[in-house]
C-alpha positions as CSV (number, residue, x, y, z in Angstrom):
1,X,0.0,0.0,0.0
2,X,1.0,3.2,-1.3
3,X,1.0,6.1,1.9
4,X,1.1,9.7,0.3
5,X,1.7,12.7,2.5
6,X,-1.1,15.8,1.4
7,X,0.1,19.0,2.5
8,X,-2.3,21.1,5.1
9,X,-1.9,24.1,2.6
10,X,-1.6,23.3,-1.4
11,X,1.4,25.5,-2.5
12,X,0.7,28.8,-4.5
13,X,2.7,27.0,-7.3
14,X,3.9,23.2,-8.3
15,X,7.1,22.1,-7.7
16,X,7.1,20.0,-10.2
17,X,8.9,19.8,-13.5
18,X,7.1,17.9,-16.4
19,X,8.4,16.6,-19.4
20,X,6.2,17.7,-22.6
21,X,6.0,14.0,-23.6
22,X,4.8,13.3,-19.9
23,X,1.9,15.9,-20.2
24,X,-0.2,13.4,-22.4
25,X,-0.6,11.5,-19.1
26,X,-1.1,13.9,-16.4
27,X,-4.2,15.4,-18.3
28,X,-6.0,12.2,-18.3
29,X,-5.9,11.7,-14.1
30,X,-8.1,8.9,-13.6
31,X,-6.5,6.5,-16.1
32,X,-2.8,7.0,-15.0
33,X,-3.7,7.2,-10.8
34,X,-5.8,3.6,-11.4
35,X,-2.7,2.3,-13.8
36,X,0.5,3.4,-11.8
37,X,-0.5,3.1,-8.5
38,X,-1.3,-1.1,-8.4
39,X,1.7,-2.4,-5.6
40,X,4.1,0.1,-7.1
41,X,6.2,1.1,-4.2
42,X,7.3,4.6,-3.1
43,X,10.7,6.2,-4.1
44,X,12.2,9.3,-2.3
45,X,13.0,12.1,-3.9
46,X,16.6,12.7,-4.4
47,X,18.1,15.9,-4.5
48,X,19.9,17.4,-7.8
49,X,21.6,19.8,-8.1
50,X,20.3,22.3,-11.0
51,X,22.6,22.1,-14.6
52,X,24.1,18.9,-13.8
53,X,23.5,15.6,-15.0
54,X,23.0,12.2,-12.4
55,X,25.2,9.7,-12.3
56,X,24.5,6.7,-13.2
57,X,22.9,4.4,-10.1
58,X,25.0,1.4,-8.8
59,X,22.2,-0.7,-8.5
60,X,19.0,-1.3,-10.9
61,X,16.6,1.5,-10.1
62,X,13.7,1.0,-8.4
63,X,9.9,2.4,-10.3
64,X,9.1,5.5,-8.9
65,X,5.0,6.0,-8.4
66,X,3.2,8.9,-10.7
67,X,0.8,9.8,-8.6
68,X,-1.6,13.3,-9.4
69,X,-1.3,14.7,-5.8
70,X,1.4,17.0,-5.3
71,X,4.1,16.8,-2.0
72,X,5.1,19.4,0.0
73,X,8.4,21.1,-0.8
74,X,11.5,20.2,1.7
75,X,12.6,22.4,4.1
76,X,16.2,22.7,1.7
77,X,15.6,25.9,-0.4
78,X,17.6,23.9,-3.1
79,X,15.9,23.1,-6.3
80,X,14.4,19.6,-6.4
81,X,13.4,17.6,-9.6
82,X,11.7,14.1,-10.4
83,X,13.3,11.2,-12.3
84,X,11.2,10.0,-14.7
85,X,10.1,6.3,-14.3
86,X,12.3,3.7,-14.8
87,X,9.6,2.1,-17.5
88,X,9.6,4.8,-19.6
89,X,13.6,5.5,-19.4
90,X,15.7,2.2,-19.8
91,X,18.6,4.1,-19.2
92,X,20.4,6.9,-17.0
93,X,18.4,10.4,-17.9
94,X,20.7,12.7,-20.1
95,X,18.3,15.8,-19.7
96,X,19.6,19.1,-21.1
97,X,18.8,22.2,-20.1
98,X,18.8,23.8,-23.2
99,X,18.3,21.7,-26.4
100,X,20.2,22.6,-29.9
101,X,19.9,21.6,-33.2
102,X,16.2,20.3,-33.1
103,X,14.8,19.9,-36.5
104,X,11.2,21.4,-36.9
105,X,11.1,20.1,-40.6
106,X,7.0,18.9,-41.1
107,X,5.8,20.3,-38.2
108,X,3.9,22.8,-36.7
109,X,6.2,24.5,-33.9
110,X,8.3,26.4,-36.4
111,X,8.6,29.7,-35.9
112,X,7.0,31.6,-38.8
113,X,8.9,34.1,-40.8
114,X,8.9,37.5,-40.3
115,X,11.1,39.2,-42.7
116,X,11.0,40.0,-46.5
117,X,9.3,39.1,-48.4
118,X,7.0,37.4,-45.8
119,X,6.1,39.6,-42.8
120,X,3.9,37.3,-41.0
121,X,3.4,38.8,-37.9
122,X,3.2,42.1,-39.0
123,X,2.5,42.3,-42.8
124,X,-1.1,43.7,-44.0
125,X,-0.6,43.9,-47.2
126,X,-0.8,40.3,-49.3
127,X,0.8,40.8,-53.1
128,X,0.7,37.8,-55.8
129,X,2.6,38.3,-58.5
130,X,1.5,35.6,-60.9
131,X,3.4,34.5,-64.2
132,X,1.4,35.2,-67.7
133,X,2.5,32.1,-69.3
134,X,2.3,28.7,-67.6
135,X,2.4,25.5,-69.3
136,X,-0.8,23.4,-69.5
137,X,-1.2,20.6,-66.6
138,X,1.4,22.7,-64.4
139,X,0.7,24.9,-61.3
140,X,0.9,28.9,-61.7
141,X,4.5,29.7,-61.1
142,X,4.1,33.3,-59.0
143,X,5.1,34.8,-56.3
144,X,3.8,36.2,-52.3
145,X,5.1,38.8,-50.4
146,X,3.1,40.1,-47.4
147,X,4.2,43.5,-46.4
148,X,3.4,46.4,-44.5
149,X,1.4,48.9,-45.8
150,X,3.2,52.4,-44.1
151,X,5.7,50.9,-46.2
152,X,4.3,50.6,-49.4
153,X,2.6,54.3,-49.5
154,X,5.8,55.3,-48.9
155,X,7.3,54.8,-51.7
156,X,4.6,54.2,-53.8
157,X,1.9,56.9,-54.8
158,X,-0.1,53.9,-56.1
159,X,-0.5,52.2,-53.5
160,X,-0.8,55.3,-51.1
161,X,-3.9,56.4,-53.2
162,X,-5.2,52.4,-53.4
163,X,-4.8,51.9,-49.8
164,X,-6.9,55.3,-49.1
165,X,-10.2,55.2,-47.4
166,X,-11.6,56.6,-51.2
167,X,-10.2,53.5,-53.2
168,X,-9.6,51.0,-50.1
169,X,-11.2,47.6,-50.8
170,X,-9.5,46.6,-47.5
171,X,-11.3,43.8,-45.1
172,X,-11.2,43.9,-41.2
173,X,-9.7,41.4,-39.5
174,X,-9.7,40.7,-35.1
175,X,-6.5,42.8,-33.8
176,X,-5.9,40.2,-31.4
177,X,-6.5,37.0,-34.2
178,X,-3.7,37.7,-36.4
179,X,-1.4,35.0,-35.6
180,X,-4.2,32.3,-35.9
181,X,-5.3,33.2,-39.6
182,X,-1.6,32.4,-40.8
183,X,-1.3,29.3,-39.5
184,X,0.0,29.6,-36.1
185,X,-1.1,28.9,-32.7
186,X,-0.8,31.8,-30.1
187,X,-1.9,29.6,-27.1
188,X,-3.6,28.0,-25.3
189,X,-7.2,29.3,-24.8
190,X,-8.4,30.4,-21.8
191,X,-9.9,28.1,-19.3
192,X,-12.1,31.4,-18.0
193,X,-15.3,32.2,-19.6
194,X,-15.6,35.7,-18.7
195,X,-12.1,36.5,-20.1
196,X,-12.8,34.7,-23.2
197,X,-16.1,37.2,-23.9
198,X,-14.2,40.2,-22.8
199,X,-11.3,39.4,-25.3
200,X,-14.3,38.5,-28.3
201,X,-15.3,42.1,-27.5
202,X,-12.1,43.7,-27.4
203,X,-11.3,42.3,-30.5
204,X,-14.6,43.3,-32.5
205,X,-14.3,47.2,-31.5
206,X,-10.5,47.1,-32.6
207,X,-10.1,45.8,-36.3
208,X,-7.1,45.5,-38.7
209,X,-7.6,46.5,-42.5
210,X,-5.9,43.9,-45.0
211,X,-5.5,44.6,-48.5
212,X,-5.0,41.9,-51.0
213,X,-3.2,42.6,-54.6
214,X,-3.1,40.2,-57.5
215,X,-1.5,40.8,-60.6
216,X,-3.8,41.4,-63.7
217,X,-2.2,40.4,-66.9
218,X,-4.6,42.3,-69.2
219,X,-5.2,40.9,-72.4
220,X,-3.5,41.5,-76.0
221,X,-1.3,44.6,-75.5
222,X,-2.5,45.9,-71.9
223,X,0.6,46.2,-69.6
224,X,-0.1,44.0,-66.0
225,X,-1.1,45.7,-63.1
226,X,-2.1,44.6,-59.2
227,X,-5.3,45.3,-58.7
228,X,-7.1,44.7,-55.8
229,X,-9.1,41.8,-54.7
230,X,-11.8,40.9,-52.1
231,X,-11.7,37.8,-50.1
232,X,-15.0,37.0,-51.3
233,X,-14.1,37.3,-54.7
234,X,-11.6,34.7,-55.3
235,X,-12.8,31.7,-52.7
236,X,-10.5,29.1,-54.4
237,X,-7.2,31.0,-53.7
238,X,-5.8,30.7,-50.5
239,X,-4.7,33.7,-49.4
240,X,-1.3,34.0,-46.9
241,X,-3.9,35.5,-43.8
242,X,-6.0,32.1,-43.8
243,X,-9.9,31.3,-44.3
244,X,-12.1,33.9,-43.3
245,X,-12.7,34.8,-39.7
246,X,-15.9,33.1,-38.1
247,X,-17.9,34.6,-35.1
248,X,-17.0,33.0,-32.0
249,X,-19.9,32.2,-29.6
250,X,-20.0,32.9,-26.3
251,X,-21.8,29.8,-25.0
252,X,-20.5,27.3,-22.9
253,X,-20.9,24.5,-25.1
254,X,-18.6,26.3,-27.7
255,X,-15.9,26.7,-25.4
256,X,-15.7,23.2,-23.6
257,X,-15.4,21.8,-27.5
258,X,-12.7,24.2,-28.0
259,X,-10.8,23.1,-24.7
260,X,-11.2,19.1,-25.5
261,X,-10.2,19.7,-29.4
262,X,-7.0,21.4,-28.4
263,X,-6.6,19.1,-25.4
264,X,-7.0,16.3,-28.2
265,X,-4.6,18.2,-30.2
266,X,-1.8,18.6,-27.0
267,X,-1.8,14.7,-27.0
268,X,-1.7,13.8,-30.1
269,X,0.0,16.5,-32.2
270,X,3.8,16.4,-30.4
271,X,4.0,12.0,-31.3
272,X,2.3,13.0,-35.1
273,X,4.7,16.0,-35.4
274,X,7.8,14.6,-34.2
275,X,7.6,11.4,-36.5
276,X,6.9,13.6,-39.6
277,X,9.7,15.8,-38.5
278,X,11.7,13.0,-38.5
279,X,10.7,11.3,-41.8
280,X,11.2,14.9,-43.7
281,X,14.6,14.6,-42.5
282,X,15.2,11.8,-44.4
283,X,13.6,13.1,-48.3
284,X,16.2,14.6,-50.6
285,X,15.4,18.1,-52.4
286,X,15.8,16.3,-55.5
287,X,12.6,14.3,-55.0
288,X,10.8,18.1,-54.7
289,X,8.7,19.2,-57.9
290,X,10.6,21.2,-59.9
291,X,8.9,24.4,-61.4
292,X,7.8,24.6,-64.5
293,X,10.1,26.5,-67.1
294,X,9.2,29.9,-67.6
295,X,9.3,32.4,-70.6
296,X,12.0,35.5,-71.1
297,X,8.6,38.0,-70.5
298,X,7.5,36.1,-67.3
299,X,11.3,36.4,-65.9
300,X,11.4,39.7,-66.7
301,X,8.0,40.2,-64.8
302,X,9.0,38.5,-61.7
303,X,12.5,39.8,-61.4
304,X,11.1,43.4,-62.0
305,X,8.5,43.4,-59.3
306,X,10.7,41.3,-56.9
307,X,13.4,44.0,-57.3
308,X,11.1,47.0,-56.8
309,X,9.7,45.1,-53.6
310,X,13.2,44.4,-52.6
311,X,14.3,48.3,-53.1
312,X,11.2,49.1,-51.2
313,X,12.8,47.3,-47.9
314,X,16.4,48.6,-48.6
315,X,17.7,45.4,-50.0
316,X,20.1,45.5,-53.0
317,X,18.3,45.1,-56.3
318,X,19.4,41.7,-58.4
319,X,20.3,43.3,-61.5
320,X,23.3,42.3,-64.2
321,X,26.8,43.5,-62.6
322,X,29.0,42.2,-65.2
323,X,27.6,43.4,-68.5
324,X,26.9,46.7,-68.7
325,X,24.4,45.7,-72.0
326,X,22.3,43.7,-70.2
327,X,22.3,45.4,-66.9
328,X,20.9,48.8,-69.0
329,X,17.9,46.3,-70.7
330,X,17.3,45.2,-66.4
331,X,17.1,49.0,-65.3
332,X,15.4,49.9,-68.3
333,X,12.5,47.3,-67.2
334,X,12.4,48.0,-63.5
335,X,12.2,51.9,-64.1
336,X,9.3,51.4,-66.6
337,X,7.4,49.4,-63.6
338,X,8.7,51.8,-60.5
339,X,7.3,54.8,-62.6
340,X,4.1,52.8,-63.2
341,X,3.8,52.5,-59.7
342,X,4.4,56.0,-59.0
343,X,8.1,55.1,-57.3
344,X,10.7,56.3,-59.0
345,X,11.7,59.0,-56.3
346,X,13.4,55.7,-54.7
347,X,14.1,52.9,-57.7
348,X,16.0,55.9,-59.4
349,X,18.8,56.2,-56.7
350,X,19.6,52.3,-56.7
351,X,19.5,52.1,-60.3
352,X,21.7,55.3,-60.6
353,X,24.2,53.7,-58.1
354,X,24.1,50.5,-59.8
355,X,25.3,51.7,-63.1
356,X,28.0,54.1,-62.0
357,X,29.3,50.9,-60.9
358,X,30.5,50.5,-64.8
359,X,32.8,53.7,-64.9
360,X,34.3,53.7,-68.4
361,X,32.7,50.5,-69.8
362,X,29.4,52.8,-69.1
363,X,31.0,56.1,-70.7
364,X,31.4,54.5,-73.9
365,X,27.7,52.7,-73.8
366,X,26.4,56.4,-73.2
367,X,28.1,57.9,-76.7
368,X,27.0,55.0,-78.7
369,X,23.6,55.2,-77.4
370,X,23.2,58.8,-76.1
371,X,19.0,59.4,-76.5
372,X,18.7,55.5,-74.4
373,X,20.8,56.4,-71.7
374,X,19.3,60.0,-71.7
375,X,15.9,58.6,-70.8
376,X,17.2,56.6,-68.5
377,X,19.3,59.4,-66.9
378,X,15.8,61.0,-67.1
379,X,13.7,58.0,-65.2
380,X,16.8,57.5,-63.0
381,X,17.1,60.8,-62.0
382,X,20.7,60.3,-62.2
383,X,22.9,63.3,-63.1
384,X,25.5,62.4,-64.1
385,X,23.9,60.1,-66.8
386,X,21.6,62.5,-67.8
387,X,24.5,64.7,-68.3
388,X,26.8,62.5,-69.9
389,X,24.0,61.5,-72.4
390,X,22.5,65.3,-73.1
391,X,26.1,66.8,-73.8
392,X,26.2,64.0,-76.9
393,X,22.8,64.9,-78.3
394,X,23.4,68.6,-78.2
395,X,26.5,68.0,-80.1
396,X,25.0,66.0,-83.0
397,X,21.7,68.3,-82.9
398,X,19.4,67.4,-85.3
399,X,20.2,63.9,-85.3
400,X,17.9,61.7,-83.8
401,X,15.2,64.5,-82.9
402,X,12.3,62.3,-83.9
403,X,13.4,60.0,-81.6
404,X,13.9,62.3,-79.1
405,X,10.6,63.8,-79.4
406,X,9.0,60.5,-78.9
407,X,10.6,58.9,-76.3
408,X,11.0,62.3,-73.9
409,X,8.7,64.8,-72.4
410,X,8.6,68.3,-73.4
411,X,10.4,69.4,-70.3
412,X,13.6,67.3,-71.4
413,X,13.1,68.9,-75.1
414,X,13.2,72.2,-73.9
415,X,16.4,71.6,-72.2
416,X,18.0,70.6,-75.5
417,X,16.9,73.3,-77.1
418,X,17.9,76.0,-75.0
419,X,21.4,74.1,-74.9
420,X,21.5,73.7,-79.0
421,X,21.1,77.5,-78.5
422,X,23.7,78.4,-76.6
423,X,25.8,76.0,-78.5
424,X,24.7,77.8,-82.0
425,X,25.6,81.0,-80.3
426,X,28.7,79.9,-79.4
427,X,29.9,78.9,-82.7
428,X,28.0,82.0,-84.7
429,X,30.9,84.2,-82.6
430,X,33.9,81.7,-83.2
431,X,32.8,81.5,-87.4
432,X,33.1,85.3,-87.1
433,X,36.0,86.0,-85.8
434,X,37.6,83.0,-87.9
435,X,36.3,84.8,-91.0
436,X,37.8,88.0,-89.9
437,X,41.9,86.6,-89.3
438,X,43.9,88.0,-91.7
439,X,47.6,88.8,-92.4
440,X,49.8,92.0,-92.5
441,X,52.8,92.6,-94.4
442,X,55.9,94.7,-92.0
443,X,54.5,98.0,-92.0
444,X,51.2,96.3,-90.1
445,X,49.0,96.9,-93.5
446,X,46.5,94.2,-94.2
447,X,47.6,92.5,-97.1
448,X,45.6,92.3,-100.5
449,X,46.5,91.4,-103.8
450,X,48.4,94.6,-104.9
451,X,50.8,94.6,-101.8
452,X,51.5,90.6,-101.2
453,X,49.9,88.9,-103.7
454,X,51.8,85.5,-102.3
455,X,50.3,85.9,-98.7
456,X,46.7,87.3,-99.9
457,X,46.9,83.5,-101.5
458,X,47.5,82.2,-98.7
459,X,44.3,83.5,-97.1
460,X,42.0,83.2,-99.7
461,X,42.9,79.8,-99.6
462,X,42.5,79.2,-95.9
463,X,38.9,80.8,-95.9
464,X,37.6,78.7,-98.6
465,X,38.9,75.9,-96.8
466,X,36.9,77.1,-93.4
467,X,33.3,77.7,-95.6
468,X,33.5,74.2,-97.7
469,X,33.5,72.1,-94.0
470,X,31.3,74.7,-92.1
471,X,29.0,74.7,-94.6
472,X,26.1,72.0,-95.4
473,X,26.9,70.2,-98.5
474,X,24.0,71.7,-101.6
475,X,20.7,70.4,-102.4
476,X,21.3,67.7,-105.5
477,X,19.9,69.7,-108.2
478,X,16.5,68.8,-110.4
479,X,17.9,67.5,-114.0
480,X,14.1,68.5,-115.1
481,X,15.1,72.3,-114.8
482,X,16.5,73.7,-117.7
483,X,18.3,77.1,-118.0
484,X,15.6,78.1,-120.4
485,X,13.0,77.4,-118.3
486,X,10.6,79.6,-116.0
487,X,12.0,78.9,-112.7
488,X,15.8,78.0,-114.6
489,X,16.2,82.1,-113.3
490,X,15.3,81.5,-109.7
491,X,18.5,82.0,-107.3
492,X,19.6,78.8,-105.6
493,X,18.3,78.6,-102.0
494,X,20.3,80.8,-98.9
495,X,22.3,79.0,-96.6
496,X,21.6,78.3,-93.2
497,X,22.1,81.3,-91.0
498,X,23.5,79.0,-88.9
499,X,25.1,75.6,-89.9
500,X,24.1,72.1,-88.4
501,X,25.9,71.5,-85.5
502,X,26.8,68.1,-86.3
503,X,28.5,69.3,-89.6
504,X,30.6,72.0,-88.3
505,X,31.5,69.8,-85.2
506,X,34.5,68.2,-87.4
507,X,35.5,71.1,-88.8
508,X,36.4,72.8,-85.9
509,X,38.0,69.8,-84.4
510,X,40.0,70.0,-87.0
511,X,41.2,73.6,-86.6
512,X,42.0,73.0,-83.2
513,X,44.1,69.8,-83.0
514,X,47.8,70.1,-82.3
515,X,49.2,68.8,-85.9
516,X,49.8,71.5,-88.3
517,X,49.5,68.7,-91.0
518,X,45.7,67.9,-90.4
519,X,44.6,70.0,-93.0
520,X,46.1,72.2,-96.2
521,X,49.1,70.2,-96.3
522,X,52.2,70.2,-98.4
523,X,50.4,68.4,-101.2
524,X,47.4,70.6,-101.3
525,X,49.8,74.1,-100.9
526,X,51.7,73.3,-103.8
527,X,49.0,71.5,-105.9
528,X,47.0,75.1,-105.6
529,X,50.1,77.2,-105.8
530,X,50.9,75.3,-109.2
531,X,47.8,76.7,-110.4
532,X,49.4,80.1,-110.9
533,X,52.6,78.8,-112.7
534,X,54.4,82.7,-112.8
535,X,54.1,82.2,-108.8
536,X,55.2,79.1,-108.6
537,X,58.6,78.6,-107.4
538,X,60.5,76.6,-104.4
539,X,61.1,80.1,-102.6
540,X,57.1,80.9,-102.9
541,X,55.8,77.6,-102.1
542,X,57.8,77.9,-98.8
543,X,57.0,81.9,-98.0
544,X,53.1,80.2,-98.7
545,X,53.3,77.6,-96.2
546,X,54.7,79.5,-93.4
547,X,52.4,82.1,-93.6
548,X,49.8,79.0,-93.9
549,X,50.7,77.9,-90.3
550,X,50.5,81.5,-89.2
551,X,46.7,81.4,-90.0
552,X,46.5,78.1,-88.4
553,X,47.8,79.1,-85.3
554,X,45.6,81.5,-84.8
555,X,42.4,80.0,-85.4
556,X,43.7,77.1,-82.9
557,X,43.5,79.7,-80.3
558,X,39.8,80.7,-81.7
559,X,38.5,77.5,-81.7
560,X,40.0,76.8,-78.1
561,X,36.1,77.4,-76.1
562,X,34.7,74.8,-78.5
563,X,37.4,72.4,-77.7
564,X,36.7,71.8,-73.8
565,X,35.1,68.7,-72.9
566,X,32.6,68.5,-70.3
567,X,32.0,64.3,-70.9
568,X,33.3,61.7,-68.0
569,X,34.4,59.8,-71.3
570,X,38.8,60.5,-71.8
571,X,38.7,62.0,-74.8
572,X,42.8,62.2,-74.6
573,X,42.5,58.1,-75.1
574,X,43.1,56.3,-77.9
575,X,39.4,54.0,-77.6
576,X,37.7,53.5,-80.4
577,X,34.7,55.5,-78.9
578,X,36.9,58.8,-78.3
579,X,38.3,58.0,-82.0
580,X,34.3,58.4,-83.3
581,X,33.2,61.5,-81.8
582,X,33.7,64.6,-84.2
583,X,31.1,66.7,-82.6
584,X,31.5,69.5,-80.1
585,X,31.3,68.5,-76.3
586,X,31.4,72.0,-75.0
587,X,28.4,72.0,-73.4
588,X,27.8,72.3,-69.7
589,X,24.9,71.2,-67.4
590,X,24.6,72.9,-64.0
591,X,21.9,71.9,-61.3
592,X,20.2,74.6,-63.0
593,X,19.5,72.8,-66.3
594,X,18.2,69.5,-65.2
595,X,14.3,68.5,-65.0
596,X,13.9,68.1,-61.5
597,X,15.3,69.4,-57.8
598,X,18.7,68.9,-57.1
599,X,20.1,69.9,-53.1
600,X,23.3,71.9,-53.9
């Protein structure tokens, strides 16, 4: 016979530690008092010290009695603890105090995430991004973030004016349910029924809005947008924030149900969840379904949407850092979506820092492709792109100004043509004064065909030279029109006032580089000096060439304000992309000049 001691005064708290896989038992009272305590003898309670495991006993250990009545604690303030019973442990107990390297895989108790792109404790805005394209007989391939909707408005205007009370198609949720509607368990429920009602109606005055976006494709052309979605409307997706919420009653029947169904659920849900755990361990990723393959356009979609999420929570955008080619096509597409969504005020910066990252490999990409990279400059908000790429268009002004027109605003238009016109100023007072250099003979006369016939040669020569390459090249003429004729008569159409820039460009590169020899050399002198064959003569053809260079040299020092660069491209290299340019690069953008607010 068993003798068990009850305390005159239950203690304000057990002394007792349980074992979770011992807790199964001790819920069910009546079975394990009537099937532990049949000629079991007693075993004393040995003291242990806390952190420390027991040595193994000398002799066989003895059953120790589970019994549902509690023992008075000793009189030792040390910490006490039970062995388990010997049937249930075959050998010395091992217990840890802490416990590492569990594996949760396949069950329940892991702890959900809570980070990007998954907020779920937090999150209150659920976004699907869904691929177009999909093979027949395969699952959508898509992708869920659930994010925080401060967040999202801002840096997005879209979803700042979505998320509004005006265009809100938001749902209410129980503040103090959230955990439950994404699969997790906050506790156990209370045993009280007044505390139960009292939370029911604490929860009911104070609601949480959820929104819900899902990616419409459109159809033929349209360009996908998120739109929102009601729970209601779409019954056979599950969303990331669970069914929808039922009333709870406040009868007493409802409660005792829910206390046996998760007493049920105590018992039997650590044995269920730590045999799946352990059979998960043992599949290989390889056995996993692999996705379905997926389309260029569908890539594109879900990299774009995943980067501007990602740029939304300060993470580093996945974009091409090797190839500056393909990284421009990946900012291209993720600037086209941020300034659907009303967020280029932050994309721009990241995409702007991202292609800086190219230095000279970029420099060169800019002066092949000057109106791309100026829209992106543009989108970026970038200024030194923009101001790498507008310096290049001004200088081949009016080349590609149908393109122009149609792939920038007006505001960007204006700004090349205020810059063409400073440009064409520029060179309208250079032409001049090149026009206007003459020579003079020793007594400081101008010179003129009656007092140096040999030097006025010499600058007749040079001036034809300067208005052949400043000049644009004649209309063809009609071979319809005959001299006869009504309109034969009619004088040939004026020049320009002022020439195309991108025809005097390499003219006046020409005038100001450093070798003598680049143009009116020693062939042409004496091949236009033979034309006059009384002038002609070794003593002459050297007098003309020296006065030649005179002229030279002073209309390198003219030309010197329109040979400044302002580009980020070396234009004292030897690359092949220096080599091509034969436009001016004079021009200069300030703060002043570019489309939107810059902080000096």
């Amino acid at each position: 016979m068993i003798t068990t001691t009850t305390p005159t005064r239950p203690p304000s708290r057990p002394f007792l530690s349980f074992s979770r896989r011992h807790l199964p038992r001790f819920l069910d009272k009546d079975s394990s008092s009537s099937s532990i305590n049949q000629g079991l003898p007693q075993r004393p309670i040995d003291p242990v010290p806390p952190h420390k495991h027991h040595p193994p006993p000398d002799r066989p250990q003895s059953v120790s009695p589970m019994v549902s009545t509690l023992e008075p604690p000793p009189a030792a303030p040390s910490t006490l603890s039970r062995r388990g019973p010997s049937s249930v442990v075959s050998r010395p107990s091992l217990a840890r105090t802490k416990r590492y390297n569990r594996s949760h895989t396949g069950g329940s108790s892991h702890t959900p995430q809570n980070d990007f792109p998954v907020f779920a404790n937090s999150g209150d805005v659920e976004i699907i991004v869904r691929a177009r394209e999909c093979p027949p007989g395969t699952a959508p391939v898509q992708n869920r973030y659930l994010l925080h909707r401060h967040t999202l408005t801002r840096c997005s205007g879209f979803f700042e004016a979505s998320t509004s009370n005006e265009w809100s198609r938001a749902r209410g949720l129980p503040s103090g349910n959230e955990l439950s509607r994404i699969g997790e368990t906050s506790g156990p429920p209370s045993v009280n029924g007044s505390d139960s009602g009292s939370s029911v109606r604490g929860s009911t005055s104070n609601t949480r809005r959820r929104w819900r976006y899902e990616l419409d494709p459109g159809s033929g052309s349209d360009i996908p947008m998120l739109v929102q979605r009601d729970e209601s409307s779409d019954k056979s997706s599950q969303s990331l924030f669970g069914p929808a919420s039922t009333p709870v009653a406040n009868s007493g029947s409802s409660r005792s149900s829910n206390r046996a169904k998760h007493s049920h659920s105590l018992s039997s849900g650590s044995s269920s969840h730590f045999f799946r755990s352990v059979t998960n361990l043992g599949l290989s990723s390889s056995h996993q379904p692999q996705p379905p393959p997926l389309s260029q356009p569908d890539q594109d979609l879900l990299r774009d949407y995943d980067n501007l999420f990602r740029i939304f929570y300060n993470y580093p955008p996945v974009l091409d850092g090797i190839n500056v080619a393909d990284a421009y096509v990946q900012c291209k597409s993720l600037l086209t979506l941020a300034d659907q969504y009303d967020a280029l005020a932050v994309v721009g910066p990241r995409v702007d820092h991202h292609m800086l990252q190219f230095q000279s490999r970029l420099w060169k990409q800019i002066a092949k492709y000057p109106i791309s990279y100026l829209r992106l400059g543009y989108l970026a908000r970038s200024k030194v792109i923009f101001q790498e790429a507008l310096i290049h268009v001004v200088g081949q002004w009016p080349i590609g100004e149908r393109s122009l027109r149609a792939a920038l605003p007006d505001v960007v238009l204006d700004i090349i043509e205020d810059k063409v016109d400073e440009l064409e100023d520029t060179v309208s007072r250079v032409e001049g004064r090149l026009f206007r250099v003459g020579l003079t003979n020793g007594r400081g006369e101008r010179v003129a065909p009656n007092t140096n016939y040999i030097d006025w040669l010499a600058v007749s020569l040079f001036r034809q030279w300067l208005a052949d390459h400043t000049s644009p090249p004649p209309p063809p003429s009609d071979p319809r029109r005959h001299p006869g004729s009504r309109d034969g008569g009619r004088p040939p159409a004026l020049p320009p006032i002022v020439p195309p820039l991108a025809s005097v460009g390499r003219a006046y590169r020409t005038l100001g580089s450093a070798n003598a020899t680049a143009f009116l050399g020693h062939d042409e002198c004496k091949r236009f000096l033979k034309l006059t064959p009384e002038q002609y003569s070794r003593d002459n053809l050297r007098r003309f060439e020296k006065r030649l260079d005179e002229l030279k040299n002073m209309a390198r020092e003219i030309v010197r304000p329109l040979m400044t660069s302002s580009l980020e491209l070396d234009m004292n290299g030897s690359s092949r992309a220096a080599d091509g340019i034969t436009y001016l690069t004079c021009t200069t953008v300030t703060n002043r000049d570019l489309p939107w607010d810059v902080e000096d």
